[in-house]
C-alpha positions in Angstrom: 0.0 0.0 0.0 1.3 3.5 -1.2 0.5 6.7 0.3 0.9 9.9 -1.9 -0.3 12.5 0.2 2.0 15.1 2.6 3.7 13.9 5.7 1.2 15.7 8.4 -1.1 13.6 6.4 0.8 10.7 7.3 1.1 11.6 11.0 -2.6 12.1 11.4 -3.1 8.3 9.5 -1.0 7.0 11.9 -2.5 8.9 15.0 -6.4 7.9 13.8 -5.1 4.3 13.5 -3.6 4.4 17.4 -6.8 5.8 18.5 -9.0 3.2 16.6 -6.8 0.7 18.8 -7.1 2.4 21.7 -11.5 3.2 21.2 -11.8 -0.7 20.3 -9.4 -1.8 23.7 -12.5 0.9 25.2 -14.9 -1.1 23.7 -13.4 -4.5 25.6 -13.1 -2.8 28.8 -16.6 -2.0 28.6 -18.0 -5.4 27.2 -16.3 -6.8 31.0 -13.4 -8.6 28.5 -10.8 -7.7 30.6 -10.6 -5.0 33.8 -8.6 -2.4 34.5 -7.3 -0.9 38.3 -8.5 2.3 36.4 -12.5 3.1 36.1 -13.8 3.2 32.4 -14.9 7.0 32.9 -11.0 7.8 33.4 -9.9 5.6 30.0 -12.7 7.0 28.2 -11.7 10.8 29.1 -8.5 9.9 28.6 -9.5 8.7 24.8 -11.4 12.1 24.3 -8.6 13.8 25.3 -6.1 12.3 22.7 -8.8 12.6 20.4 -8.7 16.4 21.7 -5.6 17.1 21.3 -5.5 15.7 17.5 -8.7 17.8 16.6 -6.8 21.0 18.0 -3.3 20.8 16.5 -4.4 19.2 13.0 -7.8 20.1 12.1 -8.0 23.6 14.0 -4.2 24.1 13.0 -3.2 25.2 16.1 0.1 23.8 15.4 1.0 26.9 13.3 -0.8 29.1 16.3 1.0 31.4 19.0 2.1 29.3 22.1 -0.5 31.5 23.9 -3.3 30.6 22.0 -2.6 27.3 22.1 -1.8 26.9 25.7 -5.2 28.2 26.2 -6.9 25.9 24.3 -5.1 22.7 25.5 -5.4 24.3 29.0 -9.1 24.6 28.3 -9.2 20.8 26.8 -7.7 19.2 29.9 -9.4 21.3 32.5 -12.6 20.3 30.9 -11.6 16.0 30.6 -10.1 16.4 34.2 -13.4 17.9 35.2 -15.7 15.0 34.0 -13.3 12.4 35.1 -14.2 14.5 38.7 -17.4 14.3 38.5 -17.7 10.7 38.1 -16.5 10.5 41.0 -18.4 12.1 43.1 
């Protein structure tokens, strides 16, 4: 199998296919396969959050941003996963 298109488009191939690994080892927690010391909530927020952080540097392009901008916005991402993770807790 070729692949023709740019090198960012490469890296984000190889970064969907690690988190369709890590959604389908989600999906065996969750159907009881197997259990982790860790609650599902925290692997699942954990997922969203890697899924976050790929939305923000390669779709939004923050990559090319100010580190300000972006420090807000991954600040903002992990505050938010961190809460959830929190509040299922509680």
């Amino acid at each position: 199998m070729t692949f023709t298109g740019s090198t960012s488009s490469k890296h984000i191939g190889v970064g969907a296919a690690i988190l369709l690994c890590l959604v389908g080892v989600g999906a065996a927690l969750s159907a009881g396969w197997f259990t982790l010391p860790l609650p599902l909530s925290v692997v699942a927020m954990l997922l969203a959050w890697v899924k976050g952080v790929v939305v923000v540097e390669y779709f939004m392009e923050l990559r090319h941003a100010p580190y300000l901008l972006r420090g807000v916005v991954h600040a903002w991402l992990s505050l938010t996963c961190m809460g959830l993770v929190m509040s299922s807790w509680v």
